[in-house]
C-alpha positions in Angstrom: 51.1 149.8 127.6 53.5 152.7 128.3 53.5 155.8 125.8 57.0 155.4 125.0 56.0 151.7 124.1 52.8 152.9 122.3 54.9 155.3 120.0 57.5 151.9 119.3 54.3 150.3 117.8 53.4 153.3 115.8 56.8 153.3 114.6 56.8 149.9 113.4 53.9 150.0 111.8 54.9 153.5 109.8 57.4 151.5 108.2 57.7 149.8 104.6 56.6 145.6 105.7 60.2 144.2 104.3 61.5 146.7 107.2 59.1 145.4 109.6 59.7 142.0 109.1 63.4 142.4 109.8 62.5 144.0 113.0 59.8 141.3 113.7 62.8 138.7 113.1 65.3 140.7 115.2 62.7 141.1 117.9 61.8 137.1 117.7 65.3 136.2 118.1 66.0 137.5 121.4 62.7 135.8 122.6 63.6 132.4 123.1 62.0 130.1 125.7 64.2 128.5 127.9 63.3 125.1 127.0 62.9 124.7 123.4 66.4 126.2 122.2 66.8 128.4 119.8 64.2 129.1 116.6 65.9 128.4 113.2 66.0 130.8 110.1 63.1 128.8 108.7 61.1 128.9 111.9 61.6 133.0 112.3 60.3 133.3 108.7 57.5 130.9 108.8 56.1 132.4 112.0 56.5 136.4 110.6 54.7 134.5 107.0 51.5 133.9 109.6 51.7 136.9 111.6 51.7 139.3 108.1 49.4 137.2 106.3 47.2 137.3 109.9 47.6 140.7 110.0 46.7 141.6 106.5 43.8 140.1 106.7 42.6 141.7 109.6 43.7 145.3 107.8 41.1 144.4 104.9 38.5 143.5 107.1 38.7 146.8 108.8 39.3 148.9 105.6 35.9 150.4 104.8 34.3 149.2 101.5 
């Protein structure tokens, strides 16, 4: 991964989660496959639900007790 693309992720994850879940959502918009047609409103949210939840978990595993 590039730097420039390296500070993007930092960015992201300096901001508040509502804010990066409407960049998530943006982002997954414009990544359609060819082949399946477009993801609904329901879809985009359902997907960013597992990747937060995913990725919360994995924050409190690596928090030091």
């Amino acid at each position: 991964m590039s730097t420039k693309a390296q500070a993007v992720v930092e960015s992201f994850y300096s901001l508040p989660k509502p804010e990066q879940l409407a960049v998530y959502e943006a982002i997954a918009r414009t990544l359609v496959p060819g082949n399946y047609g477009p993801l609904s409103d329901e879809d985009l949210t359902a997907i960013a639900a597992e990747t937060f939840s995913s990725l919360d978990e994995e924050e409190q595993g690596a928090k030091p007790r």
